[in-house]
C-alpha positions in Angstrom: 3.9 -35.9 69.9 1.4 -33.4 72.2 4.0 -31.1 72.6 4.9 -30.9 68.7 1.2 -29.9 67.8 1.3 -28.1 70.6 4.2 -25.4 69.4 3.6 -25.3 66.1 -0.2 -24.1 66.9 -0.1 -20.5 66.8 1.7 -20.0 63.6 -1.8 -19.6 61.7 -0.2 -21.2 58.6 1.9 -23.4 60.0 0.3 -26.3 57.7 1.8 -24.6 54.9 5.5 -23.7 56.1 6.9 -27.5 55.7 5.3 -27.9 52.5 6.5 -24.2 51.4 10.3 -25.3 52.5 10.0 -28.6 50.9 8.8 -27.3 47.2 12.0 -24.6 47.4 14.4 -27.0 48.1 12.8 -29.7 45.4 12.7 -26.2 42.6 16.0 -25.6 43.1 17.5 -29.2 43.2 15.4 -29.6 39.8 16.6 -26.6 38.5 20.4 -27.3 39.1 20.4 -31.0 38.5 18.3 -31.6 35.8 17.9 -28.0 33.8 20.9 -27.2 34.8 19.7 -23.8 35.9 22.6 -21.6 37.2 22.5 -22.0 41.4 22.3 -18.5 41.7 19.0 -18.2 39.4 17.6 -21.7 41.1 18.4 -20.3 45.1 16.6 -16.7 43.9 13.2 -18.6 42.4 13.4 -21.2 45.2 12.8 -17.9 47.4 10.2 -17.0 45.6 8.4 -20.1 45.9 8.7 -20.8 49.6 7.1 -17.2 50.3 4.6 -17.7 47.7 3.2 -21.5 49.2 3.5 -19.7 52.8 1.4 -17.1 52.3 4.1 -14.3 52.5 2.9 -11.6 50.4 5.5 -11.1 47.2 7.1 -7.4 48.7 8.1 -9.0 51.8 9.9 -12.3 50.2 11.4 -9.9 48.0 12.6 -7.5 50.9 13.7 -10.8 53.1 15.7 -12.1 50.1 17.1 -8.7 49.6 18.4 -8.2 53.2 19.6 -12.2 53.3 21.7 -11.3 50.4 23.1 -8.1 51.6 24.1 -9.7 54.7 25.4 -12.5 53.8 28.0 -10.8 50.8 28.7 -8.2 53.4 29.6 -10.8 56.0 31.3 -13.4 53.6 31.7 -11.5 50.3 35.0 -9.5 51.3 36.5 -12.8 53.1 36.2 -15.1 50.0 37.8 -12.2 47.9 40.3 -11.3 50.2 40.9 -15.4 50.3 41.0 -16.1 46.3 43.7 -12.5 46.2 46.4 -14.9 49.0 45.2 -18.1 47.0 46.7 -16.4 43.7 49.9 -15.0 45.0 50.6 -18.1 46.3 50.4 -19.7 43.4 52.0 -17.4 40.7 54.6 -16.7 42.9 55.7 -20.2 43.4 55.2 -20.9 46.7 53.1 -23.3 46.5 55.6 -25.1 44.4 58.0 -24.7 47.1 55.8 -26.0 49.9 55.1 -29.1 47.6 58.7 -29.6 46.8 60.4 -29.1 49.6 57.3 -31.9 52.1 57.5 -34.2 49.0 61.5 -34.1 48.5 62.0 -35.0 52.0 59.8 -38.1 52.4 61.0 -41.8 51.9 58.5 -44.0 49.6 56.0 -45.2 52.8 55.7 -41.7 54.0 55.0 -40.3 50.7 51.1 -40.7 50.9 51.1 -38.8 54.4 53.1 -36.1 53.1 50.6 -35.9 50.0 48.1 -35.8 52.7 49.7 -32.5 54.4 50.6 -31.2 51.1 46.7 -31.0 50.2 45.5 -29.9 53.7 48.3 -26.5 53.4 47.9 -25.7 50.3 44.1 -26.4 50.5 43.8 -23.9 54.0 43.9 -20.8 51.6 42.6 -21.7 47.9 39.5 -23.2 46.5 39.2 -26.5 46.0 39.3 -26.7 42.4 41.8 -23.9 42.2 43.9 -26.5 44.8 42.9 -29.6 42.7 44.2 -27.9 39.0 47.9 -26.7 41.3 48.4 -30.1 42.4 47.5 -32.3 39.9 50.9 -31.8 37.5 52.6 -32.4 41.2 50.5 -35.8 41.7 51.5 -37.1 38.0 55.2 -36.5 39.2 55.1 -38.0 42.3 53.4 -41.2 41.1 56.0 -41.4 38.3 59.1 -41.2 40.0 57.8 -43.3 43.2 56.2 -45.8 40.7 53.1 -45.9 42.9 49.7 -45.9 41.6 48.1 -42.4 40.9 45.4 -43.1 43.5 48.0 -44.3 46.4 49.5 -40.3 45.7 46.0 -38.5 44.6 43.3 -39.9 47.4 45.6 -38.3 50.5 46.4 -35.0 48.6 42.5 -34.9 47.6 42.0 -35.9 51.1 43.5 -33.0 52.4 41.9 -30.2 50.0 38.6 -31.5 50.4 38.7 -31.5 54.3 40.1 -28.1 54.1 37.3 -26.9 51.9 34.5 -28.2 54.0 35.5 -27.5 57.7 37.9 -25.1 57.6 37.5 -21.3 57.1 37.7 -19.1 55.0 36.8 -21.3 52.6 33.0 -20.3 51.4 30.9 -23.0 52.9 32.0 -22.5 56.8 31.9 -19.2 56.5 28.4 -19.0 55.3 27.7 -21.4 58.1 29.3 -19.2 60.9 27.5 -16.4 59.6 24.1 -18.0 59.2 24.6 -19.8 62.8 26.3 -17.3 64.0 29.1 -19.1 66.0 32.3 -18.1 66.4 34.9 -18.1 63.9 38.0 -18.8 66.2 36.7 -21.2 68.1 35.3 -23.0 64.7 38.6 -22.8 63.1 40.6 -24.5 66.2 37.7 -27.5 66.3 37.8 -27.3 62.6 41.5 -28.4 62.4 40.7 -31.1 65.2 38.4 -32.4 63.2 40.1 -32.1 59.7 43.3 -34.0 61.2 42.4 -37.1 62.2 39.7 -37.0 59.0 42.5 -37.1 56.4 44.3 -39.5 58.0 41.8 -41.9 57.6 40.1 -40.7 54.5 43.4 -40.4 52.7 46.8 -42.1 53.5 44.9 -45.1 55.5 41.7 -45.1 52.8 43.9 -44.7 49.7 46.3 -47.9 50.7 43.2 -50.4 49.8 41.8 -48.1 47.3 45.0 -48.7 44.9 44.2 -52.1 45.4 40.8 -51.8 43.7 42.0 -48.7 41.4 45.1 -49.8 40.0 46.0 -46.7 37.7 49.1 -45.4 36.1 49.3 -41.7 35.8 48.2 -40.2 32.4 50.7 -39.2 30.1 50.1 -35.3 31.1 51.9 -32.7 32.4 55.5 -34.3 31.8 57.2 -31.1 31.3 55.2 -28.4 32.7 56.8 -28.5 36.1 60.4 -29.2 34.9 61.0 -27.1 31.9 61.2 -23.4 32.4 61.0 -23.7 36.0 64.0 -24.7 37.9 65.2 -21.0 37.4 62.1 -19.7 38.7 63.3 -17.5 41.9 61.0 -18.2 44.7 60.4 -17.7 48.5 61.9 -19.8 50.8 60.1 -22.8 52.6 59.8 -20.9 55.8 58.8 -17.6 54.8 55.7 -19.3 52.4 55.1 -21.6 55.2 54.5 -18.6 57.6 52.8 -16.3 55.3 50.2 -19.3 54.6 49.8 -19.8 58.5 49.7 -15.9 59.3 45.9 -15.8 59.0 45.6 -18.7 60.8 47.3 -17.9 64.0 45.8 -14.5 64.0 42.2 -15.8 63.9 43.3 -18.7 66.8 44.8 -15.8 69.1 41.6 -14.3 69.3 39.6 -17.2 69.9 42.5 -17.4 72.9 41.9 -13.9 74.0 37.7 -14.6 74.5 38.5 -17.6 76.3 41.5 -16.5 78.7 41.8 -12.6 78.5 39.7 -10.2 80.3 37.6 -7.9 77.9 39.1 -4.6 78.4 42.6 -5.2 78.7 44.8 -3.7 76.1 46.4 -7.3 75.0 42.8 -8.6 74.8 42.0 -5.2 72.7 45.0 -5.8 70.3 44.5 -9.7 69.7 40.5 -9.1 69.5 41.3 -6.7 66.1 44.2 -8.2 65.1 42.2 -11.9 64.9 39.2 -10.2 63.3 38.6 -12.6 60.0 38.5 -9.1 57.4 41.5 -7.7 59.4 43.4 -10.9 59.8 43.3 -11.9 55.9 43.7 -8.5 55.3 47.2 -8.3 56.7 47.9 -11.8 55.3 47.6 -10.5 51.2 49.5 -7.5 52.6 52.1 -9.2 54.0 51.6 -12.0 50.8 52.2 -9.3 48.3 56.0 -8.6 50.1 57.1 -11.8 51.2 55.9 -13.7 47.9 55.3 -11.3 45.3 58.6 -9.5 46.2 59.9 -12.8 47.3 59.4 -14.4 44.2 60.8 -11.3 42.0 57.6 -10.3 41.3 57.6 -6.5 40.2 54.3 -4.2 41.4 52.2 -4.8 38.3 52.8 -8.2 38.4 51.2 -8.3 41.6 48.6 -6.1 40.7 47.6 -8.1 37.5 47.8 -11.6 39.6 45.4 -9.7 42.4 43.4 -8.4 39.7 43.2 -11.9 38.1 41.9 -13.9 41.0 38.9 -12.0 41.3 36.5 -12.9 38.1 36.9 -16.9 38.9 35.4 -16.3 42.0 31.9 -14.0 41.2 30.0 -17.1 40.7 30.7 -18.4 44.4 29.9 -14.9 45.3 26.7 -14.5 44.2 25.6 -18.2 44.8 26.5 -17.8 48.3 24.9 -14.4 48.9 21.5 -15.9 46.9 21.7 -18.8 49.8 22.1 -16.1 52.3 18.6 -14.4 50.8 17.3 -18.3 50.9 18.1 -18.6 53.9 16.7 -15.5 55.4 13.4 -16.2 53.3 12.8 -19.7 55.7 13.6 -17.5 58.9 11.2 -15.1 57.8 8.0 -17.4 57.4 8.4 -19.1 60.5 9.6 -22.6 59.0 12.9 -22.4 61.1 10.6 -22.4 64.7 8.6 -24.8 63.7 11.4 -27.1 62.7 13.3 -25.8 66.2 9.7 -27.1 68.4 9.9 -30.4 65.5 13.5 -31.2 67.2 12.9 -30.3 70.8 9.9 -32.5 70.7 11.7 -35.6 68.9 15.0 -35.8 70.8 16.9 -35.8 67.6 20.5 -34.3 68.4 21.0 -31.5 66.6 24.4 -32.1 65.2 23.2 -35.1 63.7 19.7 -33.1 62.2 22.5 -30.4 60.7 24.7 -33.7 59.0 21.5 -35.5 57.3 20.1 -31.9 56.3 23.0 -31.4 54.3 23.8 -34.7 52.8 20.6 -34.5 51.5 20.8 -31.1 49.9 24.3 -32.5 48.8 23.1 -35.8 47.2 20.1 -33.9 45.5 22.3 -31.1 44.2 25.8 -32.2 43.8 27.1 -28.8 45.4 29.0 -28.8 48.9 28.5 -24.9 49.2 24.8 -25.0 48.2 24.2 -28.0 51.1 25.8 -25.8 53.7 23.7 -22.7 53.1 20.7 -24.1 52.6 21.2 -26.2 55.6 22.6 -23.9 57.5 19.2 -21.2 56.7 16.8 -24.2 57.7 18.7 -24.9 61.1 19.9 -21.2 62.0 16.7 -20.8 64.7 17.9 -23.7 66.3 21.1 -22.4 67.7 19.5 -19.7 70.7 19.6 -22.5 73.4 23.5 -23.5 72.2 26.8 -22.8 73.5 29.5 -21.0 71.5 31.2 -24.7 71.2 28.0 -26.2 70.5 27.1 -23.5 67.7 31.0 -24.3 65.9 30.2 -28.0 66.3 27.0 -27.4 64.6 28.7 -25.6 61.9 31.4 -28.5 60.9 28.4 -31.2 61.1 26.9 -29.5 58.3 30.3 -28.9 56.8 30.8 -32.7 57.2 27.1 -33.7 55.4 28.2 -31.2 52.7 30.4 -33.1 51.8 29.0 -36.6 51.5 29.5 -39.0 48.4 30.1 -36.6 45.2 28.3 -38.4 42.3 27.5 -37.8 38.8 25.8 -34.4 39.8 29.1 -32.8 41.4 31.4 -30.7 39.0 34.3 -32.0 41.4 33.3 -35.4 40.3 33.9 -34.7 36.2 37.2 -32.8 36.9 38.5 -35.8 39.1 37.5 -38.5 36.5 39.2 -37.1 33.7 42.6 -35.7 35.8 43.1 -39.4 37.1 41.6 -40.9 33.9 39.6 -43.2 35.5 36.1 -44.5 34.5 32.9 -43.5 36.2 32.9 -46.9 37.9 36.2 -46.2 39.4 36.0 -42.6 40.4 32.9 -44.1 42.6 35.4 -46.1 44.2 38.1 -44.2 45.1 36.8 -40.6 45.2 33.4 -41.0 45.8 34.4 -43.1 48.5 37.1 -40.8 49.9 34.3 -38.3 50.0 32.3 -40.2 52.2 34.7 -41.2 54.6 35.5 -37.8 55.5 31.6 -36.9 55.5 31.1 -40.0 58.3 34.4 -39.2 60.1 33.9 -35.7 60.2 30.3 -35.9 62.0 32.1 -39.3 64.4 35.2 -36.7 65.7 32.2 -34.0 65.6 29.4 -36.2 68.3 33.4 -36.9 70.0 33.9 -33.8 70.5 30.6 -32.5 71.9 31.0 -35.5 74.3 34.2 -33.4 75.7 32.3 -29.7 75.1 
């Protein structure tokens, strides 16, 4: 306890900079939950507030939200659009359909639920989850229907899958704010990312959703019984293969540079070629390239087709924008009073590990504001100081433990909760039992494989 005085003595309003972090977070968790204050407003006045109780004079917790924001929608801003443009092709130009159809067609009754499972995590790697969630739902109702399984024994895997997807893997927004605030590497992340994410749905889908039929025992609404077979079979779209590979594309360019650091010498032209290539704004760059030919083309889609469906995935995605970039200015707001070193010297002092300070920081931002993305910036802002004395796998573990906390038990305060209930038509009683649940198996399993995996790092 010495030692904790000790370092955060000569911050000369160190007494202040807890309380200061503690009134933002509780402004903007009031705002959002109970005002219902867009994030975006509640992360910019939350700012305001921590530099106000802290003493920093209002031009300089202007200028430190200012350059947190910049950074951050430099860094992330062109990923997630570049991310939602691939997300959109897939999807207008069938290939997701095809994925989903051609996994599902192939599987026998028993293995439908794991191939539900793999059908969310593929077609969750590129899109948002709610963009994933609204795709697959008219493909759930089917499936349950002609299997005559409960809608949860189908949903809970494919949900399973998204949702891992959208909190541990990039580019989904959350990681990638994480890697930039942490500043870890985003090759390695994505390779331990999938590690993690595997063994996670498993459990929190095929395994979890066998006993949650039990206790959810739901038929599938009467919805959607002709959108996917009426006007559709003549659809022309890409082949299995070619989808399958333009979705992975990114993927594999991003892992062949986390190779390249870790085997290549810098310097040497194949290191030089794999190091640009596996660049995140290069590598999805070439991936909606290559999308607009092999699906857009693929599918029959003429050029302004795929100019309209490019232009069209855009608007959805300006709210995530600026909410992220405000919890980039958020973040850089703590750095900038001096809260994040004196949480650092906190944790040094108290021999809590660091991974598991990163997954209770953001299930509580989570639980408080019902928003995965808002609990892994604002997590990641108060713990980014904390990262100088880690190693590159270290930093990446880091960011997937907060990834993991972000995601822990939706409630009545998560969006993703509403549009859940009424797809599955379940009551609030049993969307807490199946995905509520689901949620928080993959939050504990996530940080479990996380703490494995630093054993081994």
């Amino acid at each position: 306890m010495h030692s904790i005085v000790l370092a955060a003595a000569p911050h000369a309003s160190s007494g202040r900079l807890v309380p200061a972090a503690l009134a933002g977070i509780a402004l903007i968790v009031v705002l959002i939950t109970w005002l219902k204050v867009h994030p975006f407003l509640s992360l910019t006045l939350g700012s305001l507030l921590v530099g106000a109780i802290a003493g920093l004079p209002m031009a300089d917790t202007v200028k430190s939200f200012g350059k947190g924001f910049g950074d951050t929608a430099s860094g992330v801003g062109a990923l997630i659009a570049l991310g939602a443009m691939f997300g959109k092709l897939l999807a207008d130009s069938g290939g997701a359909d095809q994925i989903v159809d051609t996994i599902v067609g192939r599987s026998g009754r028993r293995a439908l639920p794991w191939a539900m499972a793999l059908v969310g995590a593929l077609i969750g790697l590129p899109m948002f989850f709610e963009i994933g969630l609204v795709l697959l739902m008219p493909v759930i109702y089917l499936v349950a229907r002609r299997s005559g399984q409960s809608i949860i024994a189908v949903g809970v895997p494919a949900l399973a899958g998204l949702s891992a997807m959208h909190g541990l893997v990039p580019p989904h927004p959350g990681p990638l704010v994480a890697i930039d605030a942490l500043h870890a590497d985003l090759g390695v992340t994505l390779g331990l990312g999938v590690l993690v994410a595997v063994p996670t749905v498993a459990l929190a889908g095929p395994v979890l959703a066998r006993f949650a039929a039990r206790w959810v025992d739901v038929a599938p609404p009467e919805l959607f019984t002709t959108d996917k077979e009426e006007g559709e079979e003549d659809r022309r779209r890409p082949s299995f293969a070619i989808t399958l590979a333009t979705v992975l594309l990114p993927v594999v360019l991003m892992l062949l540079k986390a190779f390249a650091d870790i085997v290549l010498d810098e310097g040497t032209e194949a290191y030089t070629v794999l190091d640009n290539l596996g660049t995140p704004l290069i590598a999805l760059l070439i991936a909606v390239v290559v999308a607009m030919f092999t699906l857009g083309l693929g599918a029959g889609m003429d050029r302004r087709t795929i100019t309209t469906t490019l232009e069209r995935s855009l608007p959805p995605i300006a709210g995530v924008l600026l909410i992220v970039a405000a919890g980039g200015g958020f973040k850089q707001t703590l750095v900038d009073t001096g809260i994040g070193k004196t949480i650092a010297d906190w944790v040094d002092g108290s021999g809590v590990s660091v991974l598991v300070l990163g997954w209770l920081v953001a299930v509580l931002i989570r639980l408080a504001t019902g928003s995965a993305t808002v609990a892994t910036v604002t997590a990641s802002g108060i713990l980014a100081p904390l990262v100088t004395g880690l190693s590159t796998g270290d930093t990446s573990l880091l960011v997937l433990a907060v990834g993991s906390g972000s995601l822990f038990f939706s409630h009545v305060n998560d969006a993703g909760f509403w549009l859940v209930k009424e797809y599955f038509g379940l009551s609030v009683g049993q969307t807490i039992k199946s995905w509520s649940l689901m949620e928080t198996v993959i939050s504990v399993c996530g940080l479990v494989f996380v703490l494995a995996l630093n054993l081994a790092i």
